[in-house]
BAFI-3210 file (N, C-alpha, C; in Angstrom, 3 decimals, decimal comma, padded with zeros to 6 digits):
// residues 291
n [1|2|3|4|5|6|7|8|9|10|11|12|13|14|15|16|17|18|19|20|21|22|23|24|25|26|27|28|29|30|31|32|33|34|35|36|37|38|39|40|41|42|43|44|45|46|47|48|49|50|51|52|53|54|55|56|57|58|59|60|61|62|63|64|65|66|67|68|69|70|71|72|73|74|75|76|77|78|79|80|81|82|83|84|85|86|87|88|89|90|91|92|93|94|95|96|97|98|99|100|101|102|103|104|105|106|107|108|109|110|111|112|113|114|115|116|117|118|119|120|121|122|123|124|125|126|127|128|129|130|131|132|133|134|135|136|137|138|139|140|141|142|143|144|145|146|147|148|149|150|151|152|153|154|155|156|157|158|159|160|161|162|163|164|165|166|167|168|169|170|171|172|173|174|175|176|177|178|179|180|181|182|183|184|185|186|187|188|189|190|191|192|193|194|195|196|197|198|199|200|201|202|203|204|205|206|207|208|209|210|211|212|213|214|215|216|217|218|219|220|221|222|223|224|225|226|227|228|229|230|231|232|233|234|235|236|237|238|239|240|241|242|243|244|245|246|247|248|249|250|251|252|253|254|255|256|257|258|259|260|261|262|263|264|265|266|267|268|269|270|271|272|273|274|275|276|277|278|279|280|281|282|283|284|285|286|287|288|289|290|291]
n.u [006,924|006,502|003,837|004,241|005,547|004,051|002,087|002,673|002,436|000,013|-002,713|-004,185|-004,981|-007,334|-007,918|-010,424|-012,324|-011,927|-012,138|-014,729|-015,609|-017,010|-015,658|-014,752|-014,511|-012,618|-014,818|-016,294|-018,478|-019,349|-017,347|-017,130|-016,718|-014,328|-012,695|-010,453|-007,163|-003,093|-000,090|003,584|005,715|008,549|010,552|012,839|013,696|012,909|009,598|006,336|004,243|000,662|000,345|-001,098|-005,081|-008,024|-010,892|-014,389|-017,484|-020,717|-022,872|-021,008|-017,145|-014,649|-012,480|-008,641|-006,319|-003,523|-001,453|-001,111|-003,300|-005,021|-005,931|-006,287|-006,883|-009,018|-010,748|-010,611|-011,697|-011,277|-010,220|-010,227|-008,380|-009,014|-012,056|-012,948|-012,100|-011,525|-009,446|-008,800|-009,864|-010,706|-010,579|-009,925|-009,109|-006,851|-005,599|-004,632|-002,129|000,949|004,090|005,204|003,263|000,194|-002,788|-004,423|-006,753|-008,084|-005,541|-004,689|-006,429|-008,100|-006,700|-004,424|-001,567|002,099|003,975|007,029|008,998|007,408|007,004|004,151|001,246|-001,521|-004,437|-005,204|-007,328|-007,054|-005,930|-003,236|-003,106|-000,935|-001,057|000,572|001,227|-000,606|000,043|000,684|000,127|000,809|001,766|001,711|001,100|-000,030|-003,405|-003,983|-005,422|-008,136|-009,990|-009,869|-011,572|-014,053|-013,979|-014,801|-017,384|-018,512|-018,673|-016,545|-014,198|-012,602|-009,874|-006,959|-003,410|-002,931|-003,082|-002,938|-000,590|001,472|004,111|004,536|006,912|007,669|006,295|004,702|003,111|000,228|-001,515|-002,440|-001,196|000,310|002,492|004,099|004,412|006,351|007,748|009,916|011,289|013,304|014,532|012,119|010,540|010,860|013,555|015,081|015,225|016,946|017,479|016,101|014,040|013,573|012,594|010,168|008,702|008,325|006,791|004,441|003,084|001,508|002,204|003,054|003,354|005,905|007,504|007,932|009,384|011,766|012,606|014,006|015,415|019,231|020,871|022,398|021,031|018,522|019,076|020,263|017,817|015,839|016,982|016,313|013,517|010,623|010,858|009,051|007,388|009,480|010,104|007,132|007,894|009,635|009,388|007,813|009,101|010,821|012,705|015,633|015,801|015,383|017,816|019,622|019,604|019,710|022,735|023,595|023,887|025,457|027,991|026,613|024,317|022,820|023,239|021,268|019,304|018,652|018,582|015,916|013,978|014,287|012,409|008,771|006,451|004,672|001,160|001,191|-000,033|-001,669|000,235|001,456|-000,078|-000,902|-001,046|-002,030|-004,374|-004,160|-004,212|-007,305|-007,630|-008,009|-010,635|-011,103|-013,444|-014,074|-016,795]
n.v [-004,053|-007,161|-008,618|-011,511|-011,709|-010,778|-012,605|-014,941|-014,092|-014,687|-016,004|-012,831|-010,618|-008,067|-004,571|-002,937|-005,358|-006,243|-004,020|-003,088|-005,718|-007,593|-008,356|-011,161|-012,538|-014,916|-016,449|-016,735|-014,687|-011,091|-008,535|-006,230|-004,003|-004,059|-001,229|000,228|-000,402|-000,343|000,895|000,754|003,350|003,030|002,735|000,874|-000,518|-003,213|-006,025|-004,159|-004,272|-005,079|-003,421|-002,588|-002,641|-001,145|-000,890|-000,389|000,253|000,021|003,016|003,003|003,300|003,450|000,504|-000,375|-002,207|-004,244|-005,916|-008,290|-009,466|-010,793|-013,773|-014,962|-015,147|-015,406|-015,889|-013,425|-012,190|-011,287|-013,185|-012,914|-013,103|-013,176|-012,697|-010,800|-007,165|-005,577|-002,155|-001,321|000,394|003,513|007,060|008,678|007,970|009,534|010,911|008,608|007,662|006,515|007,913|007,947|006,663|005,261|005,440|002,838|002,464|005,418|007,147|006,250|004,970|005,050|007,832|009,777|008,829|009,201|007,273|006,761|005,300|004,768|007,554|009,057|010,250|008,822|007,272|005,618|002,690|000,025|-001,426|-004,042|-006,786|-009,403|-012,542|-013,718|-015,454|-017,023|-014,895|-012,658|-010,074|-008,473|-005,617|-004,959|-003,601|-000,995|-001,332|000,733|000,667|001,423|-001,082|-001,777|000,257|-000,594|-002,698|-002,928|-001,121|-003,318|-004,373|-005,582|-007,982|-010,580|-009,778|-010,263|-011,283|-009,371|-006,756|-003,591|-002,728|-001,069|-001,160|-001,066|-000,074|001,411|004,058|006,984|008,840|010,893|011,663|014,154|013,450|010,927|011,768|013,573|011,592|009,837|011,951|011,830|009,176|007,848|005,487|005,860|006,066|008,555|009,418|007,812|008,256|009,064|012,629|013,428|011,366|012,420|014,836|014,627|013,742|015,963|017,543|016,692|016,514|018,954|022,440|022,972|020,184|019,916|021,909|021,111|018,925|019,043|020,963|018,739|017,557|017,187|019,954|020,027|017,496|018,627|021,053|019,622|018,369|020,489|021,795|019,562|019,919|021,163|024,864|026,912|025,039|024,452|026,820|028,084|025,923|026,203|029,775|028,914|028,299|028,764|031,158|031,316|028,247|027,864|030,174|028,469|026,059|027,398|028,233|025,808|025,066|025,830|028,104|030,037|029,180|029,339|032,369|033,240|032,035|033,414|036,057|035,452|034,566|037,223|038,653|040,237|037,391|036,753|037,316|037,150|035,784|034,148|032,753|030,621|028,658|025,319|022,611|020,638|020,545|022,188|019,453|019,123|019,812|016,870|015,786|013,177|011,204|007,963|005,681]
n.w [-018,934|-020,151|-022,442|-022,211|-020,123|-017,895|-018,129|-017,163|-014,365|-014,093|-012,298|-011,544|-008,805|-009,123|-007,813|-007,913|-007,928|-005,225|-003,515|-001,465|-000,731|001,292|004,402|006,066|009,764|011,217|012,073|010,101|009,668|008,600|008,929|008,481|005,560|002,555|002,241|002,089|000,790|002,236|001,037|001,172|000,049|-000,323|-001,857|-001,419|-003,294|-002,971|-003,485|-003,344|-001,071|000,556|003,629|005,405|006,232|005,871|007,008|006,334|008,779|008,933|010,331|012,646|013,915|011,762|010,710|010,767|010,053|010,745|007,721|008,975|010,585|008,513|007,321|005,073|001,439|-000,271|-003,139|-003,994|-001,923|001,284|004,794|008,029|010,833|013,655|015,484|016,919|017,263|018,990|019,844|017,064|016,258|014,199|013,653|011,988|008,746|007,026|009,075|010,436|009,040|007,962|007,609|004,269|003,558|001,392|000,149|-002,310|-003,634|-002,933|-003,621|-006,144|-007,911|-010,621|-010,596|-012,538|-013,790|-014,689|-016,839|-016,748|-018,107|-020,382|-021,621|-021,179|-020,482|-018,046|-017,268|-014,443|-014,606|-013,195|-010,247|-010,190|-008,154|-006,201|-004,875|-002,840|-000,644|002,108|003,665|002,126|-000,100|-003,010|-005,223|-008,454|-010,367|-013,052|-014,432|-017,268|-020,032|-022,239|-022,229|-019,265|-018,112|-019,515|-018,630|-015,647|-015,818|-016,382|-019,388|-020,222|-021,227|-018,797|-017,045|-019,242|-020,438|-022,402|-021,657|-021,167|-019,108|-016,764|-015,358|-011,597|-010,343|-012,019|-012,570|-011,446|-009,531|-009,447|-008,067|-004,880|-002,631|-003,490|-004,854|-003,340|-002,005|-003,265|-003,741|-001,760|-001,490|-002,401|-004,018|-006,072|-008,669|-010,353|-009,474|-010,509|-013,135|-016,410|-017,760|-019,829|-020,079|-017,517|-018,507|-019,904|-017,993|-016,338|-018,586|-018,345|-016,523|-014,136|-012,953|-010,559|-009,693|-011,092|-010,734|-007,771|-008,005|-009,716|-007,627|-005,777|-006,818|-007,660|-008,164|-010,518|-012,140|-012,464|-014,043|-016,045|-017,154|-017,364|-019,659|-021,694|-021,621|-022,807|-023,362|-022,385|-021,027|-018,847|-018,107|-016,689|-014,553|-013,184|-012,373|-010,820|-008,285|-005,826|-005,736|-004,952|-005,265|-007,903|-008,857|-008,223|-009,806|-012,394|-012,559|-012,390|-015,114|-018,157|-018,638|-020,965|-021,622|-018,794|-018,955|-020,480|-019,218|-017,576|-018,341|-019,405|-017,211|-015,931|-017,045|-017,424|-017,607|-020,408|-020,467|-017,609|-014,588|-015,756|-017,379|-016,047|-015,439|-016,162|-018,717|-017,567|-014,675|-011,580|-008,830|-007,139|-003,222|-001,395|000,581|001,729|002,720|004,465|002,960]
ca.u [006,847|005,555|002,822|004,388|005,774|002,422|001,244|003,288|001,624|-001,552|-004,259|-004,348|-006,175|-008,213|-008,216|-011,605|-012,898|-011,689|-012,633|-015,882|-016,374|-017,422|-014,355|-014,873|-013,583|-013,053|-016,340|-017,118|-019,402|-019,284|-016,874|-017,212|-016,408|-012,956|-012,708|-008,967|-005,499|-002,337|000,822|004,259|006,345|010,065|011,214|014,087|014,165|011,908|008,419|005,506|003,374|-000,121|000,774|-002,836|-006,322|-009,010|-012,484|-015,588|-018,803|-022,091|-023,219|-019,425|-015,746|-013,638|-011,217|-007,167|-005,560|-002,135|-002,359|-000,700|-004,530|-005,078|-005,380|-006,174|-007,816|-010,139|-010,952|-010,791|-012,655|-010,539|-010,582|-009,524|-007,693|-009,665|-013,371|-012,520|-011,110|-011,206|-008,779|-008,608|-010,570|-009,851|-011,496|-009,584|-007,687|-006,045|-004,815|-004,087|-001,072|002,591|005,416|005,504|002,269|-000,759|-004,340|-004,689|-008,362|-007,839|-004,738|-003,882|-007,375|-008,535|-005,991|-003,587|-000,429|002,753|004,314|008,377|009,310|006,919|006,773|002,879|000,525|-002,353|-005,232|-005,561|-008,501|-007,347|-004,173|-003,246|-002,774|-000,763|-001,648|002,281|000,757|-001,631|000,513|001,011|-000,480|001,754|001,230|001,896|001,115|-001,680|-003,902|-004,290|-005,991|-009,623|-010,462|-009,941|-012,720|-015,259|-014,547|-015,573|-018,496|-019,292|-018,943|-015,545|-013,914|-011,663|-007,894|-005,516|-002,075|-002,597|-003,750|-002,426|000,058|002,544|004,700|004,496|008,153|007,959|004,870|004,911|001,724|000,138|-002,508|-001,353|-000,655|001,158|003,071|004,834|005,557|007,385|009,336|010,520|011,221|014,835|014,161|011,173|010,718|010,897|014,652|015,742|015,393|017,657|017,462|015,642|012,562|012,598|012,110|009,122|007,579|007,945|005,649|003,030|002,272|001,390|003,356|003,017|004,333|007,136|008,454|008,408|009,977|012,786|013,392|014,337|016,890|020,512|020,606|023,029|020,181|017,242|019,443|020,162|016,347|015,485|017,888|015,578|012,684|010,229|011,205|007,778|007,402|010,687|010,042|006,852|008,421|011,280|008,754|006,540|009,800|011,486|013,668|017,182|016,756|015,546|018,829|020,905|019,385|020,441|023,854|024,461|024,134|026,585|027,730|025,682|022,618|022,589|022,842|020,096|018,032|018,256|017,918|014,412|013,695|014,032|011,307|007,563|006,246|003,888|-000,146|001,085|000,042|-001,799|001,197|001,953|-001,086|-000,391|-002,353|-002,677|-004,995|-003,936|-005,742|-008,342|-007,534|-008,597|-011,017|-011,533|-013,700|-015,554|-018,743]
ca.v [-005,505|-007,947|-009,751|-012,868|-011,869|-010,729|-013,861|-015,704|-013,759|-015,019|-014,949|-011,450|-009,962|-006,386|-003,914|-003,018|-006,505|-006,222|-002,828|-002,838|-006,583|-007,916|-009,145|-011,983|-012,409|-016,188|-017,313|-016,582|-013,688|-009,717|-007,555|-004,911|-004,031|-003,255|000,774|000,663|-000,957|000,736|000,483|001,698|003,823|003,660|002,545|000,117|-001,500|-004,650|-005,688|-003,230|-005,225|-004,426|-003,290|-002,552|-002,197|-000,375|-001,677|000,645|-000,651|000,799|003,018|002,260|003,885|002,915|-000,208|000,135|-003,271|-004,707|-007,297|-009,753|-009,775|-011,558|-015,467|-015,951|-014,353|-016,394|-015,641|-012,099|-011,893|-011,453|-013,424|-012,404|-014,510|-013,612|-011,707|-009,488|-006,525|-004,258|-001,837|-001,181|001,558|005,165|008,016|009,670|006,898|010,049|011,112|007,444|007,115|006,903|008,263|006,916|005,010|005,371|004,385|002,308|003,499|006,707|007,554|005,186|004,235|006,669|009,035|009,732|009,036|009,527|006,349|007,254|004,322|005,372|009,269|009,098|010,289|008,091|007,085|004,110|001,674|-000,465|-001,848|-005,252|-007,102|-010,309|-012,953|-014,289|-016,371|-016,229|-013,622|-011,291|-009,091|-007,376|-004,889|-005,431|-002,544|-000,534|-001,090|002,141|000,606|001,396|-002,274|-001,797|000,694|-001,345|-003,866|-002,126|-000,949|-004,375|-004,375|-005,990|-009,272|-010,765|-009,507|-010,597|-010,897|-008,533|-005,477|-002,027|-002,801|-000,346|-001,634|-000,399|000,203|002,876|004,931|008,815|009,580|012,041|011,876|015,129|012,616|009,939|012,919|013,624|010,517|009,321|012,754|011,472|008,275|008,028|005,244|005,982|006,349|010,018|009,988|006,972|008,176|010,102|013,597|012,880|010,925|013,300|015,749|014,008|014,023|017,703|017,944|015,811|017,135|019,866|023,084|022,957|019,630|019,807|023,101|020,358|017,202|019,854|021,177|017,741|017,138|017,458|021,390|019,865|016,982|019,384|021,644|018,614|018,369|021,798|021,780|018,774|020,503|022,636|026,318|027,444|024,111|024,686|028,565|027,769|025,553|027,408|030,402|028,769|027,439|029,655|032,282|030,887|027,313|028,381|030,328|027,061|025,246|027,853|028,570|024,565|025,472|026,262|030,048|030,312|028,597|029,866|033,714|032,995|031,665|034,097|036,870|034,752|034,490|038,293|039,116|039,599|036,384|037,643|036,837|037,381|034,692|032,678|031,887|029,849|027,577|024,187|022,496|019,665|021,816|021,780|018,899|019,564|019,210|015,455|015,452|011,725|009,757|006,219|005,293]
ca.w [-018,800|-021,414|-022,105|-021,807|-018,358|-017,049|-018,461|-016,207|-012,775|-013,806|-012,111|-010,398|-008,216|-009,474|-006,544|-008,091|-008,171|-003,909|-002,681|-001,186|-000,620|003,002|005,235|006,983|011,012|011,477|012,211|008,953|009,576|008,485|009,998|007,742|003,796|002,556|002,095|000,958|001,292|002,447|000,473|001,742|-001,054|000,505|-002,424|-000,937|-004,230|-002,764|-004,283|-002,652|-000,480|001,067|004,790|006,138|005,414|005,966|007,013|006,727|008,912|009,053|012,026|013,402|013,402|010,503|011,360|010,503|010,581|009,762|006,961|009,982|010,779|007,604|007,577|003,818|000,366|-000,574|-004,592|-003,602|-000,385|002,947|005,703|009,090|011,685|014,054|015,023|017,927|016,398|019,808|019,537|016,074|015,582|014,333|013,547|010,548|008,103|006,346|010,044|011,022|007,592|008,109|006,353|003,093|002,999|000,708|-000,388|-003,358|-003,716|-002,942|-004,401|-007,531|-008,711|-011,485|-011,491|-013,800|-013,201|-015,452|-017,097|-016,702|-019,173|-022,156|-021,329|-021,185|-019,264|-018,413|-016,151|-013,904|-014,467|-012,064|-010,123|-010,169|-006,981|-006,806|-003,665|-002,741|000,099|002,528|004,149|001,589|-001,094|-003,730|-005,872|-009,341|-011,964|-013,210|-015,758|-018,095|-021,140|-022,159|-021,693|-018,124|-018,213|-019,499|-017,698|-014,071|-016,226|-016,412|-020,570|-020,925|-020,428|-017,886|-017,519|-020,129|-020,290|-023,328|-021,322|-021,397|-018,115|-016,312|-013,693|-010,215|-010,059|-013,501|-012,180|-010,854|-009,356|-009,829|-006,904|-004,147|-001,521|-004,756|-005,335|-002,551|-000,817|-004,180|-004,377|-000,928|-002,073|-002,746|-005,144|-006,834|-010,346|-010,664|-009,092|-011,341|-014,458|-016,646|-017,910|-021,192|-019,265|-016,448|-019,099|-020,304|-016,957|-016,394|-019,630|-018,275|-014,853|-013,622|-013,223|-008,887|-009,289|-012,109|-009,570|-007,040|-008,919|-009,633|-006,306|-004,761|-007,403|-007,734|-009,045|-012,047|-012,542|-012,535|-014,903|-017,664|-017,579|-018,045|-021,094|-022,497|-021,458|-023,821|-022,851|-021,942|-019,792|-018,148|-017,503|-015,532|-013,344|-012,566|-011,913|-009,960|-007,280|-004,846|-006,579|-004,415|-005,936|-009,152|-009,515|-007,899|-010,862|-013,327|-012,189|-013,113|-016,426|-018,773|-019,114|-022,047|-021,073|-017,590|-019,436|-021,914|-018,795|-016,240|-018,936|-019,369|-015,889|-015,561|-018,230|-017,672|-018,177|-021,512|-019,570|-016,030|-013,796|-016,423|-017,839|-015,101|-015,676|-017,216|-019,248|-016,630|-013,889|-009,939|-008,724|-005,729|-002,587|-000,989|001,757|001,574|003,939|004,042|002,902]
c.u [006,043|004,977|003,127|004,544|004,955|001,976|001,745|002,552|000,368|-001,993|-003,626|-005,412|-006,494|-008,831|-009,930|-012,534|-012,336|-012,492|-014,107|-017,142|-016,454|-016,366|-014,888|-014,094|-013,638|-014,272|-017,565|-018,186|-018,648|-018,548|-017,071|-017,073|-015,290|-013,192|-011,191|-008,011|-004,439|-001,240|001,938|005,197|007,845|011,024|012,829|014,586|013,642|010,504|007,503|004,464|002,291|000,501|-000,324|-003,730|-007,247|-010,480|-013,779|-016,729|-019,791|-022,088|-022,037|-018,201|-015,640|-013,004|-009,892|-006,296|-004,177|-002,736|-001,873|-002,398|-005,123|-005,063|-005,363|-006,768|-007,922|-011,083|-011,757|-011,140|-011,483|-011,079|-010,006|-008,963|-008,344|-011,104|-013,428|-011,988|-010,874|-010,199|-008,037|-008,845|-010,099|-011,162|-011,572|-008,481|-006,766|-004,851|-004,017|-002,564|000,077|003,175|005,719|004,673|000,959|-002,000|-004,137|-005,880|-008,215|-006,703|-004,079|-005,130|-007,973|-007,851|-005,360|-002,140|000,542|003,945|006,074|008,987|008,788|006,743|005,463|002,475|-000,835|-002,960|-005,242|-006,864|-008,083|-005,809|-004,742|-002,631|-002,409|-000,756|000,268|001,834|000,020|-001,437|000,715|000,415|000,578|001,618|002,305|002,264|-000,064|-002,037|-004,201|-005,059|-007,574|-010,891|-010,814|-011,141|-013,845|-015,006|-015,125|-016,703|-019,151|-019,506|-017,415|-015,268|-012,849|-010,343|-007,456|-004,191|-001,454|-002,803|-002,440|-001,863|001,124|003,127|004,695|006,102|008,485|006,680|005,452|003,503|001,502|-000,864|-001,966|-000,477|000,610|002,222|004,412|005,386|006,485|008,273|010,361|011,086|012,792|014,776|013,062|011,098|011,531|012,395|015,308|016,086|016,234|017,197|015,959|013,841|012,639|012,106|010,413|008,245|007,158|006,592|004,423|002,324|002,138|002,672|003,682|004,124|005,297|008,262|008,654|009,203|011,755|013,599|013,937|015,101|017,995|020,413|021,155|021,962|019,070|017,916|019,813|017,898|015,544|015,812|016,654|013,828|011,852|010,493|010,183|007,266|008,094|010,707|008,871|007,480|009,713|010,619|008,210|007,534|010,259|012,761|015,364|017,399|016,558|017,046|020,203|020,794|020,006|022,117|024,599|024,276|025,175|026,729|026,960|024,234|022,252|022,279|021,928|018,790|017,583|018,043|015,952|013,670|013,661|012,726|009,820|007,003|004,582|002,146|000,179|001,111|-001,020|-001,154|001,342|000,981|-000,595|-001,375|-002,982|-003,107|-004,229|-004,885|-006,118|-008,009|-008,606|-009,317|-012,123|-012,150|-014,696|-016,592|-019,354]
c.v [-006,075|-008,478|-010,547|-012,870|-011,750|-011,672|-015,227|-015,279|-013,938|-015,654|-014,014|-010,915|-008,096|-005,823|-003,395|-003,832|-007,057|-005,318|-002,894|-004,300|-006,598|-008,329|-009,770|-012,198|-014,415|-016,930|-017,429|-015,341|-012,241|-009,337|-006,199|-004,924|-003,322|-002,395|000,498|-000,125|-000,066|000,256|001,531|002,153|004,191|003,099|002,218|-000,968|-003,360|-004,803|-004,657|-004,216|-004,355|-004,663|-003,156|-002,327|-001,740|-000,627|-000,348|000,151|000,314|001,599|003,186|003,019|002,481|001,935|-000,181|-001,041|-003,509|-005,970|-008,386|-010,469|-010,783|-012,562|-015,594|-014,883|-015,491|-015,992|-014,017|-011,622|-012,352|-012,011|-013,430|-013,672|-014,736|-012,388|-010,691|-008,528|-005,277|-003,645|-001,452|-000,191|003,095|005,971|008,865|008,409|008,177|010,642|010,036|006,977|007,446|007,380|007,530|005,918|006,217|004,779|003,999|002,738|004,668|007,683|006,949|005,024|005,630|007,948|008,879|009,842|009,062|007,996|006,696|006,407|005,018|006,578|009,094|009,110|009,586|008,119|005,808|004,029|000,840|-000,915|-003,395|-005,539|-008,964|-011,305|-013,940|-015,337|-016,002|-015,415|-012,366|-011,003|-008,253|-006,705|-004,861|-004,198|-002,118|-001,055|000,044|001,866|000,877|000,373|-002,625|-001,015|000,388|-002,565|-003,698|-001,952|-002,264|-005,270|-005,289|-007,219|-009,561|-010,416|-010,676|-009,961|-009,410|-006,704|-004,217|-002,085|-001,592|-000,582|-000,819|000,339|001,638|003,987|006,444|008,600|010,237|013,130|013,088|014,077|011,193|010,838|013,063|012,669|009,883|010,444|012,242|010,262|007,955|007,057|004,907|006,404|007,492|010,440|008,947|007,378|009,233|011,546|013,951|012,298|011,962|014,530|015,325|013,992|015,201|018,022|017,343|016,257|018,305|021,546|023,008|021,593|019,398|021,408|021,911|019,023|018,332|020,729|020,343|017,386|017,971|018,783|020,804|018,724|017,730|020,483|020,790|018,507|019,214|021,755|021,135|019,256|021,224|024,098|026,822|026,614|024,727|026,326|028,570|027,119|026,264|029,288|030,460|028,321|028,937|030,361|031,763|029,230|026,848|028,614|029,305|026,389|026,142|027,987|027,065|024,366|025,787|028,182|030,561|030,292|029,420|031,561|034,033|033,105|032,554|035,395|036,860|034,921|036,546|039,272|038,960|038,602|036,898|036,598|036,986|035,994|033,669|032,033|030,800|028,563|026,483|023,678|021,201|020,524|020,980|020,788|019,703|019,238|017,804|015,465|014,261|010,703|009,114|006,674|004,957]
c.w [-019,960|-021,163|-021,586|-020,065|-017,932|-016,608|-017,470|-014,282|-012,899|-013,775|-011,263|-009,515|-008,959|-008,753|-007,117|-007,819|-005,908|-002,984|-003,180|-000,876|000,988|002,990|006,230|008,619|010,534|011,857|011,020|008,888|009,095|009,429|009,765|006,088|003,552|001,885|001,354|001,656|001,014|002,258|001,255|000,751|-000,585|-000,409|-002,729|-002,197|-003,877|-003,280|-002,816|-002,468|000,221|002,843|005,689|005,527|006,152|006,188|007,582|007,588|009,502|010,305|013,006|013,153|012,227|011,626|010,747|010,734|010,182|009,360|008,025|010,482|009,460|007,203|006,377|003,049|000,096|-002,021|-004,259|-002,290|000,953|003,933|007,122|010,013|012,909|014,080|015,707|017,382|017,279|019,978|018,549|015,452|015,474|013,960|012,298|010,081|007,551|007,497|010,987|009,712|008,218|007,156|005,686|002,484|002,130|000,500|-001,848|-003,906|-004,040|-003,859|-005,823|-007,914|-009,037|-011,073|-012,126|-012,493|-015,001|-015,949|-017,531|-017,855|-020,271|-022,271|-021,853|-020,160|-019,625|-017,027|-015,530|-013,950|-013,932|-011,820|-009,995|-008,879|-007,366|-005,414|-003,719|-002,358|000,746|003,805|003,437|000,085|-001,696|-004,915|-007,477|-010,252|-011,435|-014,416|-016,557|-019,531|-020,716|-021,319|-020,092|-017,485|-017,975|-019,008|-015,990|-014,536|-016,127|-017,882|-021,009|-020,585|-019,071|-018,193|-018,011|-019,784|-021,704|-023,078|-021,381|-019,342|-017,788|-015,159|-012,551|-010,141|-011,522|-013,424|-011,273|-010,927|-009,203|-008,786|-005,799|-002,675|-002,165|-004,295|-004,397|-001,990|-002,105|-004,095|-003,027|-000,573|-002,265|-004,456|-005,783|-007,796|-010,621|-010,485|-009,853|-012,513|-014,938|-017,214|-018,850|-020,646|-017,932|-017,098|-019,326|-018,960|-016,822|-016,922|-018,918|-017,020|-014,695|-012,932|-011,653|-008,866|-010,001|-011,090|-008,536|-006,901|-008,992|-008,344|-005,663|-005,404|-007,607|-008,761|-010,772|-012,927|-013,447|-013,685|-016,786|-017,971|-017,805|-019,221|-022,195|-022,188|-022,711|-022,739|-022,155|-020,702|-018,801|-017,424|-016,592|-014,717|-012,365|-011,713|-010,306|-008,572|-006,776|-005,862|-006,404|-005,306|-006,987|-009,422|-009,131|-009,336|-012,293|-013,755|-012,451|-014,143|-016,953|-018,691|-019,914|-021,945|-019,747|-017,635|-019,577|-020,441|-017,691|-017,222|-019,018|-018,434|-015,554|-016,122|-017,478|-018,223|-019,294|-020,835|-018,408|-015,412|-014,481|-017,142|-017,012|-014,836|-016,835|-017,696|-018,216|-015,067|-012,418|-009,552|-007,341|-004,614|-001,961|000,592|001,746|003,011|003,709|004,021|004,092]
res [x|x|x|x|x|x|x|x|x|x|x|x|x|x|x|x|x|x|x|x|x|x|x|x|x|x|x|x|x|x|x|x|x|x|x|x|x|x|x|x|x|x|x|x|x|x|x|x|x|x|x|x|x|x|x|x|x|x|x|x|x|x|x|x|x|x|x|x|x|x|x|x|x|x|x|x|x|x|x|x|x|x|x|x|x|x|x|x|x|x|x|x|x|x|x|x|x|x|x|x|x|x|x|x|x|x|x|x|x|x|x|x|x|x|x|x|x|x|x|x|x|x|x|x|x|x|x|x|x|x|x|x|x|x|x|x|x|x|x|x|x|x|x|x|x|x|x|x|x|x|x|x|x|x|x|x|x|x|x|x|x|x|x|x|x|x|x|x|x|x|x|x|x|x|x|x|x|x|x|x|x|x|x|x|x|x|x|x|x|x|x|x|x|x|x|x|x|x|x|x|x|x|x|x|x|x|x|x|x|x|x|x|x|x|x|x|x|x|x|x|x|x|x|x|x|x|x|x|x|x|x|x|x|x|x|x|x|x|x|x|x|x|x|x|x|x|x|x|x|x|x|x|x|x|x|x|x|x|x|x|x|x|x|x|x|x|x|x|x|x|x|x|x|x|x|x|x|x|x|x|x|x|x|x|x|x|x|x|x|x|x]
***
């Protein structure tokens, strides 16, 4: 997206410049401080709207609302519709998530994700949030420039339309929980693009999940993108997947190629099992809970 267009959705909201303010109930008082908002990734080809949020409070369970609870944003700051909120409460937000949903916090802010448009991999400094009305919250892009950096630090200026943007709709995350609910995604980046850019992802992620980006596609897909692949890329992943749809993926190869690759595939991989290390490391598993 271009400047100019950006420049047209602004002002934005900066999930940074959100998470962790007080939420108001209607009476104007404290209910708590927003912990995170929960996006749904079902990639129906509609914009991605916030669906619930997350309220941490001292001393107290976590709260779990739908944004219908939501009367207004108010130059960032939420305000509820009403102050009662009995019945809201959970115990685990990572055990309270549906199929297909996510943290913004948690999963999109400061990691890296993989930019399918410019084949780059990059970090989020912050997502952009865009206020429709005072029903809905929609999620815009990330920011990935430096600038975005220092500006959380506190050292930079206010978002421009000149920032280092990546649309929500051209993103692969990279987060383990990103990860998966996009490969399940039907249209989510990762299954849009052609051969050529899904090659380019391969390279950028991890070898766990470039074996798993390749198992969920069409064997003859996942075989044009091997092709465009570096060899050494392409031979971990193919390693690191189940042996049956490894050789599905080979076998939609050409006679030639498919020779070449299962000759390959039969070989000691030269280091053993640190071949199989990418240069982007497994991340850690996430045992994420509120402040």
């Amino acid at each position: 997206m271009t400047a100019g267009e950006w420049g047209m959705l602004i002002p934005v909201l900066l999930l940074s410049g959100v998470i962790g303010r007080e939420v108001l109930g209607d009476d104007g008082r404290s209910t708590g401080r927003l912990a995170d908002l929960i996006v749904r990734v079902d990639g129906n080809g509609t914009p991605t709207s916030v669906e619930r949020l997350v309220i941490a409070r001292r001393g107290q369970a976590a709260l779990l609302l739908p944004w219908e609870e939501v009367a207004e944003v108010r130059d960032g700051q939420l305000v509820l519709a009403a102050s009662d909120l009995t019945g809201f409460e959970i115990a685990s937000v990572s055990d309270a998530l549906r199929d297909g949903e996510i943290l913004l916090a948690r999963d999109v802010l400061d990691t890296q994700v993989v930019d399918v448009v410019g084949h780059r991999l990059a970090r989020v400094a912050d997502v952009l949030l865009n206020p429709v009305d005072a029903a809905g919250l929609e999620v815009l892009g990330v920011d990935v420039g430096f600038r975005g950096v220092l500006r959380r630090l506190g050292l930079g200026a206010v978002f421009t339309p000149a920032e280092d943007v990546v649309a929500w709709a051209d993103l692969h995350l990279t987060s383990e929980r990103g990860h998966m609910v996009q490969l399940s995604a039907e249209r989510a980046a990762v299954h849009r693009v052609d051969p050529s850019a899904l090659a380019a992802v391969l390279s950028r992620v991890n070898t766990d999940d470039a074996a798993e980006i390749l198992a969920v596609k069409d064997p003859a897909a996942a075989a044009a993108a091997v092709e465009q692949t570096h060899p050494d890329v392409a031979e971990r992943a193919l390693r690191a997947m189940p042996e049956a749809k490894a050789a599905r993926i080979v076998a939609a190869m050409s006679l030639e190629r498919a020779r070449r690759w299962r000759d390959r595939l039969r070989r000691r991989p030269f280091g053993g099992r640190r071949f199989l290390r990418s240069s982007v490391w497994r991340r850690p598993h996430l045992n994420w809970r509120l402040p």
